[in-house]
Structure formats: structure tokens, C-alpha cells
Steps between C-alpha positions, in 0.01 A plus 500: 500500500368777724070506410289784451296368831824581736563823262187642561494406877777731578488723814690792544917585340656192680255227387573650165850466517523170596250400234715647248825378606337121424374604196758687331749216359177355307276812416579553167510138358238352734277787546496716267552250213241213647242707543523748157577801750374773224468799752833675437510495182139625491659791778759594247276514192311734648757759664636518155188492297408816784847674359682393781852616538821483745650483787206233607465349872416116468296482812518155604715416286556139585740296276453776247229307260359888426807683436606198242169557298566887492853408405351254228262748349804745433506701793840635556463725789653467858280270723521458910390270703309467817420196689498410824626153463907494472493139397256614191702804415774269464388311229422860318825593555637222293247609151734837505159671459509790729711762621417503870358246684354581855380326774220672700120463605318742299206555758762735691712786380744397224828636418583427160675658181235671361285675389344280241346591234288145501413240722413162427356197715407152428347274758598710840168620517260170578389301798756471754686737375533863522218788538430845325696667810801416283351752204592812694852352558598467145314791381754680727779322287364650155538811343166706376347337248676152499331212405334248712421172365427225749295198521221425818375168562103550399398292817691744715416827305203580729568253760857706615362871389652550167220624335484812801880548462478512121179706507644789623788475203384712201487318193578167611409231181483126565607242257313118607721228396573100583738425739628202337456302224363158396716284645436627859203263450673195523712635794291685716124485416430719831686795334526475176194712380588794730500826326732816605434930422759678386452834689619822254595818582753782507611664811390830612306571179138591467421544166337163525753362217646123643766512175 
């Protein structure tokens, strides 16, 4: 199993995809199961709760633990993917959960199949990871008024210059939730209590409504 240490080390796309390509045959049963990986699900329950609605970009997708709990919660409408590791899209590809899957880095321009009218993340957003220069790139994938719903790492919010990126987004709402759950504990007592926003808003509107 791949740790959160080596995760959160990363340095730049290739480290990344490397990492990935380890870590993708055992994400979902090692990972995300071991350590009570609540994040996505918390992702999804808010885009919907926010009146989400389709097409949606997955940003980040990874093996597609997001898109499953949108699916679960009775979403029906078409999902893509975007990741930048091929070896983790591959595993999504196998759930039958999206309509598109693409491989891309998301800090530069994107050419997808939108526009969206949502866009979810789980996870992309933390140490090691990827920066708020990616906001402007998937804002350029949605249509007016789509929803945003992703999750920041709170150690990285200030840290990487969210809170500057997402200050100059009317109406942007923040939900605080637990990463994981209890039995992260026993598996990784470095991590376990870290906590994650959920940043809110809708694209190009400034009424100051998030949903």
C-alpha cells in the first residue's frame, strides 16, 4: 500500500503519475476501505443537497469512489471523468460509471466534452497535489451557473492560496467535514483526524446564492 506520507510528497504531474500507477490496483480496498475514506461521499452529498445537476466533470476522478456515491444516492445523470493518471482511470472505467473518461492535467487548458453544468472533486485538492491555478481551468469547462462542489485539504487552504482564489468567487459557502472515519485511527494515527472544506459555488453568478 501506497501511504499518505509519499502521497502528499508529490512534486509536479510525473511524480504523480507514477505514484498513482502503484497505487491504483489497491486504492479502493486498501485505501479507501482501511482508512474509512468518507470524503466522496461527503463531496456528493453536498453537490446534490446544493441542487446539483448534469453533465458533471469528476475532477480527479481517480478510481471513481465519487461518481459511485452520486450514482448510489440516485443520481442518474451523465458523469465524465478527468484524471491525470491512466492507470487510475482504468479502474473507473471498469464501475461503468461515466460517460467520458479523460486523461489530462487540469492546471493547463483542458479540452473536454463540456460544458458542465457541475463539477465535483474529492481529494485532488491537498498537499502534494494540485493548486487553485486549476480553478480557472475548469471554470472554463462549465456553463454559467454550474455547480462547483469540491473539497480542499484545510492544512493547504491558506498554505497554497485557496482562500485568495475563492475570495474573489461571489458566494462561495464552505461545508467543514472529516476526512475519514474511525477506523483511520488504527491505520494511520498521523492522518486520521484531518478535516477537509467543501468549497460551494455556482459559476458566473453573483447573486451570492451557492445552491
Amino acid at each position: 500500500m501506497t501511504d499518505l506520507n509519499a502521497a502528499f510528497a508529490l512534486n509536479g504531474p510525473e511524480d504523480c503519475a507514477r505514484l498513482y500507477a502503484a497505487w491504483a490496483a489497491s486504492y479502493d480496498a486498501e485505501f479507501a476501505a482501511e482508512m474509512d475514506y468518507r470524503l466522496p461521499a461527503h463531496v456528493a452529498a453536498a453537490f446534490l443537497a446544493h441542487g446539483g445537476s448534469g453533465p458533471v466533470l469528476d475532477v480527479g476522478a481517480g478510481t471513481g469512489l465519487l461518481a459511485g456515491h452520486l450514482r448510489n444516492m440516485g443520481f442518474a445523470g451523465a458523469i465524465d471523468a478527468v484524471d491525470l493518471s491512466v492507470d487510475m482511470l482504468d479502474s473507473a472505467r471498469a464501475k461503468g460509471l461515466y460517460r467520458h473518461l479523460h486523461r489530462a492535467d487540469i492546471t493547463r487548458p483542458l479540452a473536454l466534452t463540456g460544458p458542465y453544468s457541475g463539477v465535483v472533486s474529492s481529494g485532488t485538492f491537498t498537499h502534494g497535489h494540485v493548486g487553485p491555478e486549476a480553478i480557472v481551468q475548469l471554470e472554463r469547462q462549465a456553463a454559467r451557473g454550474a455547480l462547483f462542489a469540491v473539497s480542499i485539504n484545510e492544512g493547504v487552504y491558506r498554505s497554497m492560496g485557496f482562500d485568495a482564489a475563492l475570495s474573489e468567487r461571489p458566494g462561495v459557502t464552505f461545508l467543514d467535514v472529516q476526512i475519514y472515519g474511525p477506523a483511520a485511527a488504527a491505520k494511520d494515527p498521523d492522518h486520521a483526524a484531518q478535516r477537509g472544506l467543501i468549497a460551494i459555488w455556482r459559476h458566473g453568478v453573483h447573486d451570492g446564492a451557492a445552491g
